[in-house]
C-alpha positions in Angstrom: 0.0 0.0 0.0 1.3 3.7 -0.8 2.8 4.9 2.3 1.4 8.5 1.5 -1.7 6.7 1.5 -1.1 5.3 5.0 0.1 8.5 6.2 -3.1 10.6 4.7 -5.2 8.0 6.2 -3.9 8.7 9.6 -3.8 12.5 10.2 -7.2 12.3 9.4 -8.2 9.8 11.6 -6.2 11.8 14.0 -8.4 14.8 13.3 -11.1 12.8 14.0 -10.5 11.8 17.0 -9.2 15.8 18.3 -12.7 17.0 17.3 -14.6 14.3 19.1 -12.6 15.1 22.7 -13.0 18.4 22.0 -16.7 18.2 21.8 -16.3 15.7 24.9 -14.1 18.4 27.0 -16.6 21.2 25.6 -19.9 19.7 26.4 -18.6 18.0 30.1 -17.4 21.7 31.0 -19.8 24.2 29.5 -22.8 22.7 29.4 -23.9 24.4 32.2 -23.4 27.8 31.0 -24.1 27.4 27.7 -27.2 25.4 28.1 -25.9 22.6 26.2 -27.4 19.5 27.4 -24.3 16.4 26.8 -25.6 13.2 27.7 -23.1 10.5 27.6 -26.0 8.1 27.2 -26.8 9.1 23.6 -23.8 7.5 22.7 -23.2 4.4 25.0 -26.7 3.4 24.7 -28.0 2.0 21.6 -31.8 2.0 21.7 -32.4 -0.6 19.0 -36.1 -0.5 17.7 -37.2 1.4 20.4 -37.4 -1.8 23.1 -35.5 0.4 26.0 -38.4 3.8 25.7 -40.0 4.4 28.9 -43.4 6.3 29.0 -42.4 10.1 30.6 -45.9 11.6 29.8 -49.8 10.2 29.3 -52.2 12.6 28.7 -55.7 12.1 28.0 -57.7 15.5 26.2 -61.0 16.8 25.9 -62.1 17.2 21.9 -65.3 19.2 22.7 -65.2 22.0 20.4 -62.6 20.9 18.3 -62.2 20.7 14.4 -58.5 20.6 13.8 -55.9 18.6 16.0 -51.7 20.3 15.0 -48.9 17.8 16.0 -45.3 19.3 16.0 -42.6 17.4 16.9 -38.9 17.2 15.6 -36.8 14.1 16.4 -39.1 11.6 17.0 -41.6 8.7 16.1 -45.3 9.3 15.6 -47.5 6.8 15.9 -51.4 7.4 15.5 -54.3 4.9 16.3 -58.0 4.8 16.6 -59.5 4.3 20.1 -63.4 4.1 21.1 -62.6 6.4 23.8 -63.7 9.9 23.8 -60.8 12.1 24.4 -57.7 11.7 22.9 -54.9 10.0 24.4 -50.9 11.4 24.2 -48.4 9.6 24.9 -44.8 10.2 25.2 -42.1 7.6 25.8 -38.1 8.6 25.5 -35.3 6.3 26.0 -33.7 9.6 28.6 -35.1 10.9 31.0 -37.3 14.1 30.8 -37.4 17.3 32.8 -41.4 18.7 33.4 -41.0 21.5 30.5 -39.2 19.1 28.1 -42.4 16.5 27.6 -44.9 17.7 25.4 -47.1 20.5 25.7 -51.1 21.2 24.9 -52.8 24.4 24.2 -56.2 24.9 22.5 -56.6 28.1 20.6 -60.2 28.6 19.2 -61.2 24.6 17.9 -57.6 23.6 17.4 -55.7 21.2 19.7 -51.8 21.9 19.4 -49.8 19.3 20.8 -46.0 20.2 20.3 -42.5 19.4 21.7 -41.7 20.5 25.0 -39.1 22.6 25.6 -35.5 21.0 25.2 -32.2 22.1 25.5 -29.8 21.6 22.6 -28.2 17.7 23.2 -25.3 15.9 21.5 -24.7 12.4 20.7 -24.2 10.1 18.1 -27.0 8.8 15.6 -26.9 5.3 14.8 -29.4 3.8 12.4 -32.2 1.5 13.3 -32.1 3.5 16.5 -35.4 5.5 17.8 -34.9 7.1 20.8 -38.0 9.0 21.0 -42.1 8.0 20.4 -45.2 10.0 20.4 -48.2 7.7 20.1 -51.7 9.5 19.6 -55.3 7.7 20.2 -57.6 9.5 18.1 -61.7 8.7 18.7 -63.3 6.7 16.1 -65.8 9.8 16.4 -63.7 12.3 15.4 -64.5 13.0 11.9 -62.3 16.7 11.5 -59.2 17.4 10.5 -55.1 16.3 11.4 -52.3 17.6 10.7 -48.9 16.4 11.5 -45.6 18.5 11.6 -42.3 16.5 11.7 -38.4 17.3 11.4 -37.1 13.9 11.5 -38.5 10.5 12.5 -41.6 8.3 10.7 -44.7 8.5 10.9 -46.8 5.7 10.9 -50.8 4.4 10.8 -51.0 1.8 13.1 -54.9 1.2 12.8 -58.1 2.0 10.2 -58.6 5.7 10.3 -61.4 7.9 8.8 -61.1 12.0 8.6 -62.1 14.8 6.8 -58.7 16.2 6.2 -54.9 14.8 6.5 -51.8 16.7 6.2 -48.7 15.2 6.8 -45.1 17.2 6.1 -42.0 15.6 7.0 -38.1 16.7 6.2 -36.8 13.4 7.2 -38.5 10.0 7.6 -40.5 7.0 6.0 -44.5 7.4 6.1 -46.7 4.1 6.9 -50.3 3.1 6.5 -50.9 0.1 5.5 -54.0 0.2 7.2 -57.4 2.1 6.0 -57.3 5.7 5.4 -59.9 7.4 4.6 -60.5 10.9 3.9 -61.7 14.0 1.9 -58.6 15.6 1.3 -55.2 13.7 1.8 -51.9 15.7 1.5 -48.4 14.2 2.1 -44.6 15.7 1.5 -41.4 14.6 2.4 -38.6 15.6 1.5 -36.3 12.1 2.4 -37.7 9.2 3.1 -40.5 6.4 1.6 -44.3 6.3 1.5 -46.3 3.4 1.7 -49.6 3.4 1.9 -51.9 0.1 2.2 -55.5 1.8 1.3 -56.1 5.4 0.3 -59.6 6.2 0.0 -59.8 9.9 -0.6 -61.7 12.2 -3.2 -58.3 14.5 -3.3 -54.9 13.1 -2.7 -51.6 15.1 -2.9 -48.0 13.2 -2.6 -45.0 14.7 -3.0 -42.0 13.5 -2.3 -38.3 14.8 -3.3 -36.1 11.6 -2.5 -37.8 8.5 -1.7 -39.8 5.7 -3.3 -43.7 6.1 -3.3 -45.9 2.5 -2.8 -50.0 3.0 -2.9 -52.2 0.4 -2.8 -56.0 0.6 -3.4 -56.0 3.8 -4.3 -59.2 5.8 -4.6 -60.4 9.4 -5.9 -58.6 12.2 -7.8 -54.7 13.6 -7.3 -51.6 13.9 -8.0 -48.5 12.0 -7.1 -44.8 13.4 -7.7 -41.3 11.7 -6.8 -38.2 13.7 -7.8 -36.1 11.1 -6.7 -37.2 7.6 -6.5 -39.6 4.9 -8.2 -44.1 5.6 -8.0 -46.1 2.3 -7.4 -49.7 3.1 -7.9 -52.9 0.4 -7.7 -55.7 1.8 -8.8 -58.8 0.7 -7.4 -60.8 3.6 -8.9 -60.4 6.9 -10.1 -63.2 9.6 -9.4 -61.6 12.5 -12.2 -57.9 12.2 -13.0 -54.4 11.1 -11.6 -51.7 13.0 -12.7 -47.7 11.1 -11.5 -45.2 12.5 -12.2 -41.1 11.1 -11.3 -38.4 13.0 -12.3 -35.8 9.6 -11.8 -37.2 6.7 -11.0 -39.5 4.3 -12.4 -43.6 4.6 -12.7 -45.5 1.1 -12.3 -49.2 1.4 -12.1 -51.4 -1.0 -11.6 -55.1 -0.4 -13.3 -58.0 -2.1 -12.5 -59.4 -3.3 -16.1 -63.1 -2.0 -15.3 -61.7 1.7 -15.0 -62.3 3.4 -18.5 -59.9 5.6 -18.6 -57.8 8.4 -21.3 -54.1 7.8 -20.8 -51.2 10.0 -21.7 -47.4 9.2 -21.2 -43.7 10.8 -21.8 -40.7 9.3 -20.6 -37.5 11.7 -21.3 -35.5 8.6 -21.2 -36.8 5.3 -21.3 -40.0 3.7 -22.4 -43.7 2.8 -22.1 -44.5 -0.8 -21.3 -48.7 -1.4 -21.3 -51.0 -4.6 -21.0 -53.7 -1.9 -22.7 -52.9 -1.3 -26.3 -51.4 2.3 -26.8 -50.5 4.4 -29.3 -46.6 5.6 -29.5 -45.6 8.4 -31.2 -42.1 6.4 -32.1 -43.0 2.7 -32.4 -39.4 2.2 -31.5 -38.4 4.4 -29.0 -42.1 3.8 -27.3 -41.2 6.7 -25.1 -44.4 9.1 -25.5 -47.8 7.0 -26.4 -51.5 7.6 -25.7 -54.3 5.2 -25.4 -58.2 5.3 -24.7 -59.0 2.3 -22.7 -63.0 1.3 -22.7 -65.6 3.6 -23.0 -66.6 7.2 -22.7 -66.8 8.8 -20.0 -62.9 8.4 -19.6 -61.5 9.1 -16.4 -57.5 11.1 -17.1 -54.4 9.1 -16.1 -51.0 11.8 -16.9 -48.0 10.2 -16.3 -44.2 11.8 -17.3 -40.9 10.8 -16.0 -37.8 12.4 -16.7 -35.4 9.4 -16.6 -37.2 5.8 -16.3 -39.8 3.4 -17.7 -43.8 3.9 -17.3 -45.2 0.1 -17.1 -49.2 -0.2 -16.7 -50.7 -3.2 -15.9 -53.9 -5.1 -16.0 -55.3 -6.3 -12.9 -58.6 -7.9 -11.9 
């Protein structure tokens, strides 16, 4: 091996290390003054899958009046399930220990519910992956029929049981999104900007889903929307669309999955790559097959726009 190799290799391994006990001697001695909150914890304890969280808060709360319940968080895990009580339920479970003021706080403001991160010092430590170290689950009433949205930095959010609303609005910066469970709704809006979507059964009449680097998986999908992926492949079943369904991936790969009752107008444009259809379509270039257009059954047609930028679209027959 080249011994300037060897030699680069170490100085910056060396450099490495000097910046980690610097932090170490920093946060050990300052972190009183500076209201930097080092926890040697966050690095010596791996919290895999969340197994070691302990509940620091539970919080039950009153939805009389209520049309609209906010959920901020940053780092953490939200979980949201349906419960046949009548308030909804909070709960907060952290793998450290929290101060009173650093557990989540409530405050109503006209027929909103705001539940939000407490109030938390700046911390240190090392991220591992696989590793949650923070979880808000929320028990929402089967009769609450209003509106949710959800507000999170990093962390997933995730459907754990059937759910029925009139509006959801979910915007993450970093984290996957799961519901593979029901989810019904009026209006359903999603955007992340890293992480994947999978989705088990959308019923909606409007869906938005945006994502800018991250794969995109819906099943039983139902009503009108668009669906957008800058960075990663779309999977789409269709199990009806009400107007239109307009996808759109910039790199990455469009499979859709069409239920062969749906009459439906379809228009496609790959930049690179090609069309691939169990309904016969007609291509512009028989060749390249990379822009085509088909009417499938009979009028009224329902409109199914799909471009990508650099990848395939494939649609395929189902039932």
């Amino acid at each position: 091996m080249n011994k300037n190799f060897i030699k680069t290799k170490i100085i910056i391994w060396s450099i490495i290390v000097v910046f980690l006990i610097g932090i170490l001697i920093y946060g050990v001695t300052y972190k009183k003054d500076f209201g930097f909150n080092f926890n040697i914890s966050n690095i010596v304890s791996i919290n895999v899958g969340g197994k070691n969280l302990k509940t620091q808060k539970d919080k039950t709360i009153s939805l009389d009046g209520c049309n609209n319940i906010n959920l901020d968080f940053r780092s953490s895990d939200v979980i949201i399930k349906e419960t046949n009580d009548s308030k909804i339920r909070v709960i907060e479970k952290c793998s450290t220990k929290l101060r009173e003021k650093e557990k989540f706080q409530v405050d109503k403001s006209g027929d909103s519910i705001n539940i939000k991160r407490g109030i938390r010092h700046s911390s240190f430590g090392i991220v591992f992956f696989g590793v949650s170290g923070q979880k808000i689950e929320v028990y929402i009433p089967k009769q609450y029929n209003k509106n949710l949205k959800i507000n999170l930095t990093s962390g997933d959010i995730k459907f754990d049981s059937n759910i029925g609303l009139n509006m959801i609005k979910s915007t993450q910066s970093s984290g996957d999104f799961y519901g593979m469970n029901s989810i019904k709704a009026n209006e359903f809006n999603l955007e992340s900007t890293s992480g994947d979507v999978q989705i088990g059964n959308l019923n909606t009449n409007i869906y938005n889903i945006e994502l800018t680097s991250g794969d995109i998986m819906a099943n039983l999908v139902k009503g009108s929307g668009n669906v957008k992926a800058t960075s990663g492949d779309i999977k789409i079943q269709y199990k009806d669309i009400n107007d239109y369904s307009n996808v759109k991936a910039s790199s990455g790969d469009v499979n859709l999955k069409i239920n062969k009752k749906i009459n439906f107008d379809f228009s496609g444009k790959c930049g690179s790559g090609e069309i691939n259809s169990d309904f016969p379509i007609n291509y512009n270039n028989q060749e390249e097959k990379d822009e085509g257009t088909g009417k499938i059954g009979d009028d009224p047609y329902k409109r199914i726009d799909v471009q990508t930028s650099s990848g395939d679209i494939n649609l395929e027959k189902i039932y």
